[in-house]
MIMAR-556543 format. One record per residue (C-alpha): residue in three letters; x, y, z. Coordinates in steps of 0.05 Angstrom, whole numbers, plus 32768, in hexadecimal, padded with zeros to 4 digits. Example, Ala and Ser with C-alpha at 12.3 -4.5 7.8 and 13.67 -1.06 7.14 Angstrom:
2
ALA80F67FA6809C SER81117FEB808F 
end
This chain:
299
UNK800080008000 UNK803C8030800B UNK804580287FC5 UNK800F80587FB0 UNK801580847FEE UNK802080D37FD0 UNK805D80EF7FE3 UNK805B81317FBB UNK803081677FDA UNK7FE781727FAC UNK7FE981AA7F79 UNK7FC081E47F91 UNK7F8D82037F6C UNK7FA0824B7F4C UNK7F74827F7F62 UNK7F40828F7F33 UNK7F4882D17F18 UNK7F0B83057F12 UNK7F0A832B7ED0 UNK7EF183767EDE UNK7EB5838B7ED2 UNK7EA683B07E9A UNK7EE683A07E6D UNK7EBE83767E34 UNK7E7883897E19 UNK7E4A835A7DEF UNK7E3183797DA9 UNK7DE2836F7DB1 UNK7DD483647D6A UNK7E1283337D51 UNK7E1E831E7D9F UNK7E6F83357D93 UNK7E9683347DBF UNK7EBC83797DC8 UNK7EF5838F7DEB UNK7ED583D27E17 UNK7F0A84017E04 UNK7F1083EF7DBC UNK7EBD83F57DBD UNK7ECB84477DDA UNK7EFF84567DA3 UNK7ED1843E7D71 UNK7E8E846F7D94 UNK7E73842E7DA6 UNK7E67840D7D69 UNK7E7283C67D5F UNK7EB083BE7D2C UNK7E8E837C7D10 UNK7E4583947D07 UNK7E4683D87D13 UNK7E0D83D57D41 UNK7E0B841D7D6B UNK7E0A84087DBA UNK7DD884437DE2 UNK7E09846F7DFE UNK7DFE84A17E33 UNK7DF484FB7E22 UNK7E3F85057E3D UNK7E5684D97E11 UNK7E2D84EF7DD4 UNK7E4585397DE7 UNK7E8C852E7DE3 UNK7E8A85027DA3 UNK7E57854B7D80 UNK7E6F85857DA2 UNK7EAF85A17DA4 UNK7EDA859F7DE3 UNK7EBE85C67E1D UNK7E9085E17DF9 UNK7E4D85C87E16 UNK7E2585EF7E45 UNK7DED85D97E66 UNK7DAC86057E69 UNK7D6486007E85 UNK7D7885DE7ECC UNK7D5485D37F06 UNK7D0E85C47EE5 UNK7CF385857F0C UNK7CB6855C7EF3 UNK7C84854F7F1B UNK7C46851B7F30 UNK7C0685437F23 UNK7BE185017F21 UNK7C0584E97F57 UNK7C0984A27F29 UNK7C1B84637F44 UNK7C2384197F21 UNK7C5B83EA7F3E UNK7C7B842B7F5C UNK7C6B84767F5C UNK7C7884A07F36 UNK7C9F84D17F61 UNK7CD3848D7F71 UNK7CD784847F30 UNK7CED84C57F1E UNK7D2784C47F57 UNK7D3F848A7F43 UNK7D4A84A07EFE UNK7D7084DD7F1C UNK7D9284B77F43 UNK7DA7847B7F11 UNK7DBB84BD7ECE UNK7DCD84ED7EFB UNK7DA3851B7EDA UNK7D6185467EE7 UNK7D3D852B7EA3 UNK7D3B84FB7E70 UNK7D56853B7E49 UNK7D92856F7E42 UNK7D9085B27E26 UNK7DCF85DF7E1C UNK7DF9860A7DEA UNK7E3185EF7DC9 UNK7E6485FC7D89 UNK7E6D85CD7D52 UNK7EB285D27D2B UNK7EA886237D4B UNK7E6586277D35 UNK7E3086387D71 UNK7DF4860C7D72 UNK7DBC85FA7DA8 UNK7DBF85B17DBC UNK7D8D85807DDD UNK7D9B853D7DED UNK7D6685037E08 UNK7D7E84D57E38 UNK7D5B848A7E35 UNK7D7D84777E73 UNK7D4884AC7E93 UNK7D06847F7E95 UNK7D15846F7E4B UNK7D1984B17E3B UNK7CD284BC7E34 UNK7CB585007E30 UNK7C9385247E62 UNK7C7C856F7E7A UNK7CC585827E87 UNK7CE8855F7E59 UNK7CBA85857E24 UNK7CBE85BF7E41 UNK7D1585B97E3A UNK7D0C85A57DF6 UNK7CD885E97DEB UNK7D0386137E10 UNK7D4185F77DE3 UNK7D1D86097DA8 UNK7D1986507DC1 UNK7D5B86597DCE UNK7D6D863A7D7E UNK7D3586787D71 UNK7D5586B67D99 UNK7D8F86A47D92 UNK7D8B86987D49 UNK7DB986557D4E UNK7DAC86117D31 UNK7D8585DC7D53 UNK7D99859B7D5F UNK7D7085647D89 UNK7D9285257D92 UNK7D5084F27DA4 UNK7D4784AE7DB9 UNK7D0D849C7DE4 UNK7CD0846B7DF0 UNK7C9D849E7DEE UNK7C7684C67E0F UNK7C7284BC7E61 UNK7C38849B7E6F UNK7C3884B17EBB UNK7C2684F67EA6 UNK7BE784E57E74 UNK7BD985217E4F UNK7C0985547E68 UNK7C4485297E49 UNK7C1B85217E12 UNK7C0A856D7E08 UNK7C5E85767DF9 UNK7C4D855A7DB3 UNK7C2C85957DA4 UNK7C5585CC7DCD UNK7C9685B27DB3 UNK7C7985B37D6A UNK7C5E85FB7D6F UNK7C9E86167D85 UNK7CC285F07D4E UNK7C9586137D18 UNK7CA286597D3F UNK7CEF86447D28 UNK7CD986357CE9 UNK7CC086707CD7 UNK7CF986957CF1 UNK7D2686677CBF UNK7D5086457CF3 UNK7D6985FF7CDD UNK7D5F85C47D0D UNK7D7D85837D05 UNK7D5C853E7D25 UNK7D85850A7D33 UNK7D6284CA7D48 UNK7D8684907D72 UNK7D6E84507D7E UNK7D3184487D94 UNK7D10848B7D86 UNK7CC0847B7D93 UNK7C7C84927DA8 UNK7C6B84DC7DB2 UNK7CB084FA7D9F UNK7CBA84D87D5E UNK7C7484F57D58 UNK7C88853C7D5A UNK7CCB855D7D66 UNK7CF7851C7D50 UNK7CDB85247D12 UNK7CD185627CF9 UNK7D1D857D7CE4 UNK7D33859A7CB0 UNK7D6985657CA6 UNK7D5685227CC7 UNK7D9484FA7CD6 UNK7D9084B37CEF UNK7DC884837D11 UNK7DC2843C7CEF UNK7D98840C7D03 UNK7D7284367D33 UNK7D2A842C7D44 UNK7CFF84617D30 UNK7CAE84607D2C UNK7C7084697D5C UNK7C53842C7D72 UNK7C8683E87D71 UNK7C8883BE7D3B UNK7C6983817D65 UNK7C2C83B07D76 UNK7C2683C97D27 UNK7C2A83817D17 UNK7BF483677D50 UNK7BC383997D33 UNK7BC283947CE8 UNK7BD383517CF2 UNK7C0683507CB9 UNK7C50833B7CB3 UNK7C80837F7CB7 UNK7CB1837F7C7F UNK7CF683767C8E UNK7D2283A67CB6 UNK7CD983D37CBF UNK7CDD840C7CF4 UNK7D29840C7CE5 UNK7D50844B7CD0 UNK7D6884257C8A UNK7D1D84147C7F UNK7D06845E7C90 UNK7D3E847C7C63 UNK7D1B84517C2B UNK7CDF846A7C34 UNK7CEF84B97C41 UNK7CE584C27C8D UNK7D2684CF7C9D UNK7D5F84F67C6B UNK7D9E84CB7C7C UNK7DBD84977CA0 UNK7E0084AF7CC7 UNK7E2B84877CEC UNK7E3E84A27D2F UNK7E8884A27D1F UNK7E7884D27CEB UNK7E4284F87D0A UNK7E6A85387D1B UNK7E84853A7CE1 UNK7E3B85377CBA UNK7E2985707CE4 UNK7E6485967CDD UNK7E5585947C8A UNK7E0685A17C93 UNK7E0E85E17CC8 UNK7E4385FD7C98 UNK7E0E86057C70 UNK7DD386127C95 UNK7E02864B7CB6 UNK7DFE86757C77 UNK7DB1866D7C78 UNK7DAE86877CB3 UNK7DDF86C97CA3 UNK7DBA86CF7C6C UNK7D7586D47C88 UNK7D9586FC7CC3 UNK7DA587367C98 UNK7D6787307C77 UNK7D4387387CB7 UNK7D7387747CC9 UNK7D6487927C85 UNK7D2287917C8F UNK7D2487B37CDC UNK7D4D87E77CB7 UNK7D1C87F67C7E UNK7CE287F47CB0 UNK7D02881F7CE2 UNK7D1288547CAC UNK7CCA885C7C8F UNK7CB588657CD7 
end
């Protein structure tokens, strides 16, 4: 028996080694997987499908404005819980916990900002803030943002991805539709340009007004854009969807958006488009001044 007796002590077992969190991310639509900082050089786009991954408004704010440029306006509105609503939670918890979770007041941030030098007003819809969905202050951000494009005489650009209007606010979220809309055609008439950009998803009540009413209407690839879902369009008529429907490459088809930009070359799109949407502006600028001038002189 002392034959088979061990005389060598056992091999112990290596620690097992914990990879960080956070250093690989899986692409959702090819299920890559990427290397985390590789994924951040490349704005957080898969290199093998080029699927865009939702990214947060700091990080769409560096990768369109130019350094240092941002600044934030229309702080320290706070919704609030008229209807005092209620379904698994309240309304009010709900809303702190979105603070809390963003860091942010809204699903929404307004601000001026330069392009390649060129001043512009900026608004920027966060989906990590209860999906981003619209309600009485984030419409009134977007209004007020519109005003300062107006005033100021600056280009207008709203950045949107969201599931819709907020259901926890029943007609009052739904009356931004309208509000939003008015003060868009206020800017209209005053020949300001406004560029919509939609992410995905952009849904409901603000693809239903602001989202899409620019004057150039850019989307990222692949981004879902409509009103209702596809699964509840295809419940009611009861019909198959065709192919890639609700999807930016399917809209561009069919004329409801202008273009399809990546988001590597985003900045520079808008660099090209407000270089010439500038001169509109100058242009109808002096027109306006003419006219004070002329009207001023007969009186």
């Amino acid at each position: 028996m002392s034959w088979f007796k061990r005389t060598k002590k056992s091999v112990k077992a290596a620690e097992k080694k914990t990879l960080p969190d956070g250093l690989w991310q899986k692409c959702d639509f090819c299920n890559e997987i990427l290397f985390a900082k590789e994924l951040e050089k490349q704005l957080w786009v898969c290199s093998k499908c080029g699927y865009h991954f939702m990214i947060d408004t700091d990080k769409y704010i560096d990768i369109l404005c130019d350094p240092g440029s941002f600044e934030e306006t229309h702080r320290g509105i706070h919704p609030m819980d008229p209807l005092q609503f209620k379904d698994l939670k309240k309304y009010e918890q709900r809303i702190k916990e979105s603070v809390k979770k963003t860091g942010r007041e809204e699903a929404v941030v307004t601000g001026f900002a330069r392009i390649q030098g060129r001043d512009v007003v900026l608004s920027i819809m966060d989906f990590g803030f209860m999906g981003g969905s619209m309600g009485s202050v984030v419409g009134e951000k977007v209004a007020r943002a519109i005003g300062d494009a107006t005033d100021h005489r600056r280009p207008l650009i709203i950045l949107s991805r969201s599931g819709g209007a907020r259901m926890q606010e029943s007609i009052l979220s739904l009356m931004q539709m309208a509000k939003t809309c008015a003060a868009l055609s206020r800017m209209s008439e005053a020949r300001i340009p406004y560029i919509s950009i939609l992410t995905n998803p952009t849904t409901g009540g603000v693809t239903a007004s602001f989202a899409s009413l620019g004057d150039v209407v850019i989307a990222e690839p692949r981004a879902l854009v409509g009103f209702a879902g596809p699964r509840v369009i295809q419940q009611t008529i009861r019909q198959e969807l065709p192919e890639g429907f609700q999807r930016s490459e399917f809209l561009l088809e069919h004329g409801m958006v202008d273009m399809i930009c990546p988001r590597g070359k985003l900045r520079q799109t808008l660099e090209g488009l407000l270089s010439f949407l500038c001169v509109q502006i100058a242009e109808t600028t002096q027109e306006a001044e003419k006219d004070e001038e002329d009207s001023s002189a007969v009186s």
